[in-house]
Each structure stands twice: as C-alpha cells, then as structure tokens.
N, C-alpha and C positions, 0 to 999 in steps of 0.2 A: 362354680360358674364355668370356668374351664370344660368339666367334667358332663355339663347338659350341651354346651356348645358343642362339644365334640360331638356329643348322640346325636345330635341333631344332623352336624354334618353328614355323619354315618346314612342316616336315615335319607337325605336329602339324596346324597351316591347311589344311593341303593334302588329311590326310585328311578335318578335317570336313566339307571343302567337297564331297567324296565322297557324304558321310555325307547332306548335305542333298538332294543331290541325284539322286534314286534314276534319273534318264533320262540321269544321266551315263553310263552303259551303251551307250547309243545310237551308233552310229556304222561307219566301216566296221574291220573287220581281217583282216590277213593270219593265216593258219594252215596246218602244217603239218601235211598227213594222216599218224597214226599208223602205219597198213598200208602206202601206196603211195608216203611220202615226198611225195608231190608236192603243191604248194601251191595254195592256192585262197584269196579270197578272199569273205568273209561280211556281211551288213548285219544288223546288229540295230537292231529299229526297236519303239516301244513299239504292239502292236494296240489296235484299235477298244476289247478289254472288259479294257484297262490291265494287262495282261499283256506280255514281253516277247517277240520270237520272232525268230526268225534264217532269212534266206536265201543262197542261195549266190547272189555275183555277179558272180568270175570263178576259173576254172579255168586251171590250168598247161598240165594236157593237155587238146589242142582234142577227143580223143577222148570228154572226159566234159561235152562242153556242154550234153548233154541235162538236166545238173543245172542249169543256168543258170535260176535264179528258183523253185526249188525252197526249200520254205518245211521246213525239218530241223530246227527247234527249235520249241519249243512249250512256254507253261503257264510262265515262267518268273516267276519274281516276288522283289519285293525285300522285305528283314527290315531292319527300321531297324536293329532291335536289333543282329543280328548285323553289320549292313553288310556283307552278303551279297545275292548273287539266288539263291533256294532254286528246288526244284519241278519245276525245269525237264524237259525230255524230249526227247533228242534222236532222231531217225531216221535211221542212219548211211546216205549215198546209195548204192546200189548193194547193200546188205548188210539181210541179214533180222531182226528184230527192232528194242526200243528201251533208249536209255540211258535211265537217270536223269541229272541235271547240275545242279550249282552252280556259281558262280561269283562271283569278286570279281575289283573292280576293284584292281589291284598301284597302279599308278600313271597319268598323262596317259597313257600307249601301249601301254600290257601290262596284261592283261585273263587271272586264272587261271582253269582251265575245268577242274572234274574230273568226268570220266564214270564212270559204273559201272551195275554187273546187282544190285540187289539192295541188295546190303550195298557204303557208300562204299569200305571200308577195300578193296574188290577190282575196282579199277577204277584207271582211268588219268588223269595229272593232264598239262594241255597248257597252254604260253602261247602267246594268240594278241596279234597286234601289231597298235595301230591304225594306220592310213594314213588319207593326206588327202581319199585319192580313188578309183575304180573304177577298175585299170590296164585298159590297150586290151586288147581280148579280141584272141585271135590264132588264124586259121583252121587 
C-alpha cells in the first residue's frame, strides 16, 4: 500500500512540475511522418512574442533536406488551466494547406500532438519522442 501510494505521489509531482512549467515543451523530438512513415526530427523553441513554434531539424530521407530549418508550426500557446498547448497551426512540408494542433506533454519524453481541418474530433493524433540531441544529418 505504502508502495502504490508512493507512485502515485511520484506521478502526481511530476505532473505539476509540468504544470508550472509551460517551456517545459521546449526541446528537441523525434516523429514519425503520418503519410511517408519516414522520420524526422523537430525543435520546438518558445518565439520572440512567447508563442511556441517548431522547426524541422533532421530528416530520415536526405531527399527532403530542403525542409531543414523550415519553421511548420506556428501560434502555439500554453492553457494553465487545461495543461495543454492550444492554438497551434501547423503547415505540413511538402503538402497544401494548414492544421490546427494541440498538444500535451505525456511525460519527460513523449509529447501528444493532435492535428486536424476544422473540427478536432476529425483529425489525427501522433506521439512525438524527445531526444537529447540533433542526429547527424546524412547526405
């Protein structure tokens, strides 16, 4: 008993530390593209006017480097309340149009990201992974 109480507590800590900290968001992650499977890696970094945004800053395939430092999110912002990042807007690379996007942080490494056209309920939900570092880009 002790022993679940305690996780729990653990677990509890962990999100408010979440909670307080809304640039815990910040960092780099790995994601897997819904259409082409192939992975890429992203930097979310908080902009100039305290908005969140996202760049791409490496690619699986060397054929799509042309994204490399391509700024595809946009407008994102954090809700205490919800412990949520609302608002956001993504521009899928390669492809016409935009999402809408929120997201929450799961845990230290997993970051849920759900896009959509319109209304959430018809849109797609992705986890992205963080990592510690930018892997070597490859020609």
């Amino acid at each position: 008993m002790k022993k679940t109480l305690f996780t729990l507590f653990l677990a509890l800590l962990s999100m408010s530390v979440f909670a307080q900290n809304p640039d815990a968001i910040c960092g780099i992650y790995h994601m897997v593209d819904p259409f082409s499977k192939e992975g890429s890696q992203v930097e979310i970094y908080k902009a100039a006017n305290g908005d969140y945004e996202g760049k791409v800053v490496w690619v699986e395939n060397p054929k799509k480097k042309k994204f490399l430092g391509l700024v595809f999110m946009t407008t994102l912002r954090y809700n205490a309340e919800k412990n949520e990042y609302q608002k956001g807007t993504l521009k899928y690379p390669g492809k016409s149009g935009t999402f809408s996007t929120y997201m929450t942080i799961v845990d230290d490494k997993k970051l849920k990201v759900r896009g959509y056209w319109g209304v959430a309920a018809l849109g797609k939900t992705m986890y992205w992974y963080r990592e510690s570092k930018v892997r070597e880009q490859k020609d």
